[in-house]
C-alpha positions in Angstrom: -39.7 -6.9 53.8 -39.6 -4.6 56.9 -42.8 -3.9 58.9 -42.4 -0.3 59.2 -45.1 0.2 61.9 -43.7 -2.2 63.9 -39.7 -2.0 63.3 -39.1 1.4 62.3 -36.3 2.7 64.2 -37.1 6.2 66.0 -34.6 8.7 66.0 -35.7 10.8 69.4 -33.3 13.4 70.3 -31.6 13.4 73.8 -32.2 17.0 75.6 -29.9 18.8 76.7 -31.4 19.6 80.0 -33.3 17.2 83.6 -35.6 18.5 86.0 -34.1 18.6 89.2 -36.7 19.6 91.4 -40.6 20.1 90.8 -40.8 18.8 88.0 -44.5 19.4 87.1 -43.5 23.5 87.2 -40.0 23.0 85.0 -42.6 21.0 82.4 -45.4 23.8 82.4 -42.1 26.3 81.9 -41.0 24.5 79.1 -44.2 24.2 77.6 -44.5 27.8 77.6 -41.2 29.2 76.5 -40.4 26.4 73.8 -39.5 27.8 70.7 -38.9 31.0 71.9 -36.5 33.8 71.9 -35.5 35.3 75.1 -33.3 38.4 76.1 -30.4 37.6 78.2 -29.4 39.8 81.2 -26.3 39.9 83.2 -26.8 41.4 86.8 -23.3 42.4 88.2 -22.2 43.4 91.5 -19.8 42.8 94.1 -19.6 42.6 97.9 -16.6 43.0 100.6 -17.6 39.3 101.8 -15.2 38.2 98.7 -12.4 39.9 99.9 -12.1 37.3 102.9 -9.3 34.9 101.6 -10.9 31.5 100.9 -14.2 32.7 99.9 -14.0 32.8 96.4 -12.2 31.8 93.1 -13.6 33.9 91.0 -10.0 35.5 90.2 -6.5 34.6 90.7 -6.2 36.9 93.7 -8.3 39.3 95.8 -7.0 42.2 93.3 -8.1 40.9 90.4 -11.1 39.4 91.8 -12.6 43.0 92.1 -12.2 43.3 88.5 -14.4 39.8 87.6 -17.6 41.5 86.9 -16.6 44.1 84.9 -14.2 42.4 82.6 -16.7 39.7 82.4 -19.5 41.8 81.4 -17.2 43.7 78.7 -16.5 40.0 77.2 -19.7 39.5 76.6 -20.5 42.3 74.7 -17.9 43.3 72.6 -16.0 41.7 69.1 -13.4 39.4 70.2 -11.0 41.8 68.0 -12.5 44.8 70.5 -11.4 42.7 73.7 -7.7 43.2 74.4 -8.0 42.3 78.1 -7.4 38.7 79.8 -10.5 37.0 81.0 -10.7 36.2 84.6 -9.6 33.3 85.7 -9.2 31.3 89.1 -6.7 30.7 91.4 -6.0 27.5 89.5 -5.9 29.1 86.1 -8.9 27.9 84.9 -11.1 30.7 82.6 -14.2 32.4 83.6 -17.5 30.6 82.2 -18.3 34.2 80.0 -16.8 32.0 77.5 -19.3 29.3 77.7 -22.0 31.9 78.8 -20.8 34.0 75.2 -20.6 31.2 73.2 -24.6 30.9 73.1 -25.5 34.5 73.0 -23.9 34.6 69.5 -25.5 30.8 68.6 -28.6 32.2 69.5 -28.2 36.5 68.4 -29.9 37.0 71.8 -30.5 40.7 72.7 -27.9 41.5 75.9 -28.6 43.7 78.7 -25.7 44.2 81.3 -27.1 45.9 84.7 -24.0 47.1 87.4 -25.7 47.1 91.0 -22.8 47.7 92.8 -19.2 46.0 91.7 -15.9 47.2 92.4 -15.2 48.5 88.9 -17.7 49.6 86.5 -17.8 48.1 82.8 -16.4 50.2 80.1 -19.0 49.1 77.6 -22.5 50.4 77.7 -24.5 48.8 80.6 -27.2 50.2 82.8 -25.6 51.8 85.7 -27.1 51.2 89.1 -24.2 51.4 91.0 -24.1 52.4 95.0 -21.5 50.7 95.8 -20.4 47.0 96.7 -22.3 45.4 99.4 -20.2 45.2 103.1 -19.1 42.5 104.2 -21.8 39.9 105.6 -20.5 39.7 109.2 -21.2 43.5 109.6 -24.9 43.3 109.6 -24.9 45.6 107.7 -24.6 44.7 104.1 -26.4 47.0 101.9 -28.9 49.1 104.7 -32.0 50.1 103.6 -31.4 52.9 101.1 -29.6 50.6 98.9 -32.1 48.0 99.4 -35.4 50.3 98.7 -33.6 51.7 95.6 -32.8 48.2 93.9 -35.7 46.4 94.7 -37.6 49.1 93.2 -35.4 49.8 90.0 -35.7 46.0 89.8 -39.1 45.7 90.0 -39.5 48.5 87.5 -37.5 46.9 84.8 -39.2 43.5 85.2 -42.6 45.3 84.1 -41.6 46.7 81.1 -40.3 44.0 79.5 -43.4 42.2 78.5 -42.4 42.3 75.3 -40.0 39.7 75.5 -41.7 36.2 75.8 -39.2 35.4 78.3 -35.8 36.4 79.9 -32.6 34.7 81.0 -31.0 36.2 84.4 -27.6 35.4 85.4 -25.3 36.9 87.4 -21.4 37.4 88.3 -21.0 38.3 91.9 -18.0 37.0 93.4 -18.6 35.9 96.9 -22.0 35.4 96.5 -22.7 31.7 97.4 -21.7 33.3 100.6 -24.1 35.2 101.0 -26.8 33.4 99.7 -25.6 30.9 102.5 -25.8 33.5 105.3 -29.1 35.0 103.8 -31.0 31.5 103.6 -29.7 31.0 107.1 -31.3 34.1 108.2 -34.3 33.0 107.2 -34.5 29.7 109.3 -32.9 27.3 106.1 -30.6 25.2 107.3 -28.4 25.9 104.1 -24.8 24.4 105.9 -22.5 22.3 103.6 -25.7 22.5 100.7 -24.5 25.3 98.7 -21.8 25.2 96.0 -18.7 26.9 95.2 -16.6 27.9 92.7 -13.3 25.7 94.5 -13.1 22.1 93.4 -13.2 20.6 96.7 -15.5 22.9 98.2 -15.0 25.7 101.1 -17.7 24.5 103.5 -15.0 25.3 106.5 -14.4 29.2 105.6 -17.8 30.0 104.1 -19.6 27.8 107.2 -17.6 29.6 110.2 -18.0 33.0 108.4 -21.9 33.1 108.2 -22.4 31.5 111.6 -20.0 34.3 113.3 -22.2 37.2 111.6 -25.0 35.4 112.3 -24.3 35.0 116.1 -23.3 38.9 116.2 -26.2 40.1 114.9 -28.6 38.3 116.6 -30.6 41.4 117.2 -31.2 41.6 113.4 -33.8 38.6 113.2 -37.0 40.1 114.8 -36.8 42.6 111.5 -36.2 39.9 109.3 -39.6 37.3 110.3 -41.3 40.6 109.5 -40.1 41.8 106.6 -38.3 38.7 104.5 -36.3 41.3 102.2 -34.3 42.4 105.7 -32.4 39.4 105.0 -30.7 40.3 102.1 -30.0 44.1 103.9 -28.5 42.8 106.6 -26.6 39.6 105.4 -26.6 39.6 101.3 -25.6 41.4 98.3 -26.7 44.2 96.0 -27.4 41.3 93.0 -30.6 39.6 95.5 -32.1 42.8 96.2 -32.7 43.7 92.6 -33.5 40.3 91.1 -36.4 40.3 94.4 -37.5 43.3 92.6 -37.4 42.6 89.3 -39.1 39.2 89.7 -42.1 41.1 91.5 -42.6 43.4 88.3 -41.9 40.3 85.7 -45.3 38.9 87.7 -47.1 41.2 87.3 -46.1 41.8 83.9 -47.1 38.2 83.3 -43.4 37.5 82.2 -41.7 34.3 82.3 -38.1 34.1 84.1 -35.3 31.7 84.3 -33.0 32.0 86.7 -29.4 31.2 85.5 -27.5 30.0 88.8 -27.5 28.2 91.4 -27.5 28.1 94.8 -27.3 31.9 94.6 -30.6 32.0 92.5 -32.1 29.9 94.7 -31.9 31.6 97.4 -33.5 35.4 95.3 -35.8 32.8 94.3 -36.7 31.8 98.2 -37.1 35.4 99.2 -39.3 36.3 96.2 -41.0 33.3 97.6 -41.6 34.9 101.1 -42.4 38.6 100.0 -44.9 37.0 97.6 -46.1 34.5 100.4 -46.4 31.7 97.3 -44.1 30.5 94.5 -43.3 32.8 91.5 -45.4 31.4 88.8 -43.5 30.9 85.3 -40.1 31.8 87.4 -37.4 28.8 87.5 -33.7 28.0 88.4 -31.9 26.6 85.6 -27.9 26.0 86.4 -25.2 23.2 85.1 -24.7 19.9 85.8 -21.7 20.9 87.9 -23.9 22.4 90.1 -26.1 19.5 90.6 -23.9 16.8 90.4 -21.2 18.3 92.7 -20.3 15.7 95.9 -19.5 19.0 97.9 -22.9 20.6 97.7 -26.6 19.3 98.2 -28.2 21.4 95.2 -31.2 19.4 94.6 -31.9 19.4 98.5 -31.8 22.9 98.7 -34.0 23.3 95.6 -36.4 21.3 97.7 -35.9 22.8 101.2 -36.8 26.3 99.2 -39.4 24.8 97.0 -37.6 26.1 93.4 -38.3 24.6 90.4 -34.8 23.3 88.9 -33.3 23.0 85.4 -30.0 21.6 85.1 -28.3 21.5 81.5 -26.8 18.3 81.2 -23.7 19.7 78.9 -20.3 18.0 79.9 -16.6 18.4 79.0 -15.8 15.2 79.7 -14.5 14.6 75.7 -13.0 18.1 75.8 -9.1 18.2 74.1 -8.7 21.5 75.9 -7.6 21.0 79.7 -9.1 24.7 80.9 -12.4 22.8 80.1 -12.0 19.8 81.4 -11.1 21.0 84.5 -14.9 21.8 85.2 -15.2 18.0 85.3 -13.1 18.3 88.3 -15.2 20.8 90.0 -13.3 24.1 89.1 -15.9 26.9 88.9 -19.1 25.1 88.0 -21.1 27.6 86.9 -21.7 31.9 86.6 -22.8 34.4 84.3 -26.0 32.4 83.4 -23.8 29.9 81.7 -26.3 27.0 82.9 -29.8 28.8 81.4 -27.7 30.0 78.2 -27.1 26.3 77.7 -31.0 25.0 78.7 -32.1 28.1 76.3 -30.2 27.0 73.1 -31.9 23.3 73.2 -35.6 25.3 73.9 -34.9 28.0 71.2 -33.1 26.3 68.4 -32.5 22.6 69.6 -29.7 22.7 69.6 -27.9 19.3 70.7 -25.2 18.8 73.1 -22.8 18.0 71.1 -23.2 21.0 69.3 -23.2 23.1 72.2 -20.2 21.8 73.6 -18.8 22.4 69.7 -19.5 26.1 70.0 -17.9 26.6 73.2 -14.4 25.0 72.5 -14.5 26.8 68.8 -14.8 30.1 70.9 -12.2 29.0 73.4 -9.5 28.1 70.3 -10.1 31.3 69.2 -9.3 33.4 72.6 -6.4 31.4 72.8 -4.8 31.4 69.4 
């Protein structure tokens, strides 16, 4: 007869998610959003930077790349019978993560939000239209100017206080580009961020992205005395439309005493870095959640630059290793890695619903056979 206190067999579920970085904050996070439904938000934009051949892959040419926001924010919110438009995809033909990213907002029937700071081309479905314009290009010194930069920081702060009525939300963004200039905007601000961020290329563009931030920063040096007095400067000078309104938004999510996760990664690392240095101490209940991509890709440093800037990181541990479709698989290799939230979608369906990994990973490939039927 068995000794059921002693040889029972305990079933415990393996989580779809690891703490990265400061782990004692990603714990007192969990602890506080488990079980709960958040609203999901997409924060589009675009800047010139992306334009500069090798920057990006987020579209199989510079064209079409100006149309990545907008077609990915329209995929998200509409029928797939409503969608008769091809999903971005990279250079390499591999699909946008909106599929992954889409995939758990309809697991999950989260409430969507889709906020246009500035791409190239507007979405066609309803969003919230904050549009000035794309950010310039990074090496002008110039990037958004302060206009831009009052009026999103302050729209974004606006938002994040009335939405206290959600117990917590999921931020990710789609601005092609953008690792850019989070590089050039941590840089800036005395991080040595060099060969640490990621990319959406499998092998990495360290050697474009590097000699582009170092040339704007050498040309502007005149720009730094403004930026060790005022932290946002950074992101006016050398970032992107996305930063300056996620700064905001986290400042009125504070004091609205609501929880964010961050769905990104080095990009949200960097807005959360800022935040950090307008606030002059971590955002409390704010953390970076991202994919395992992110944090396991040998091109990038993301746990070291999670710890240079002091963030809190999440990293879903979903793979496609077992995947039949190839398009999938090929984030295995290091295509794309990550975007449209896709990383805190995926930590958000094991803390709402438990949702296991296997499941997960289920739901995205169902979605994907139907796109491509």
């Amino acid at each position: 007869m068995l000794n059921t206190t002693t040889e029972q067999i305990s079933h415990k579920k393996i989580k779809s998610y690891s703490f990265i970085s400061k782990s004692k904050e990603c714990q007192n996070f969990i602890n506080k959003v488990n079980g709960k439904k958040p609203l999901f938000i997409l924060v589009i934009g675009s800047t010139e930077t992306a334009l500069i051949p090798g920057i990006s892959a987020a579209g199989q040419n510079i064209e079409q790349l100006k149309h990545t926001p907008a077609l990915d924010a329209d995929f998200l919110v509409s029928r797939l019978s409503e969608f008769n438009k091809n999903l971005p995809i990279s250079p390499s033909g591999i699909p946008s993560p909106a599929i992954l990213s889409k995939a758990m907002i309809e697991l999950l029937d989260l409430d969507i939000n889709i906020i246009d700071v500035g791409a190239f081309i507007k979405p066609e479905k309803v969003h919230i239209d904050l549009n000035m314009g794309p950010g310039k290009c990074l090496t002008t010194g110039l990037a958004l100017g302060p206009v831009k930069t009052s009026f999103l920081f302050q729209k974004g702060e606006k938002l994040g206080l009335n939405l206290s009525n959600y117990p917590y939300v999921v931020i990710g963004e789609c601005v092609p580009g953008g690792t850019a200039t989070a590089l050039s905007v941590l840089c800036s601000l005395e991080i040595n961020a060099f060969d640490l961020v990621s990319s959406s290329f499998p092998e990495g563009n360290h050697l474009w992205k590097n000699q582009t931030v170092r040339d704007a920063l050498l040309n502007n040096a005149d720009k730094f005395s403004g930026i060790k007095k005022n932290p946002l400067k950074a992101i006016e000078h050398f970032g992107d439309p996305m930063q300056v309104f996620l700064c905001g938004f986290i400042k009125g999510a504070q004091k609205a005493n609501l929880p964010v996760m961050l769905a990104g990664g080095s990009q949200m690392l960097a807005v959360y870095y800022v935040s950090k240095l307008l606030t002059g101490f971590n955002p409390y209940d704010t953390v970076v959640a991202t994919t395992s991509w992110i944090t396991n890709d040998k091109n990038a440093k993301t746990k070291r630059l999670a710890e240079l800037v002091s963030a809190p990181l999440i990293s879903s541990n979903i793979n496609f290793k077992e995947s039949k479709y190839k398009e999938l698989y090929a984030y295995e290799e290091g295509h794309i890695k990550e975007g449209v939230g896709a990383g805190g979608l995926m930590v958000a369906a094991d803390l709402y619903k438990e949702i296991t990994q296997e499941e997960i990973v289920l739901e995205i490939e169902k979605l994907y056979a139907q796109i491509h039927k």
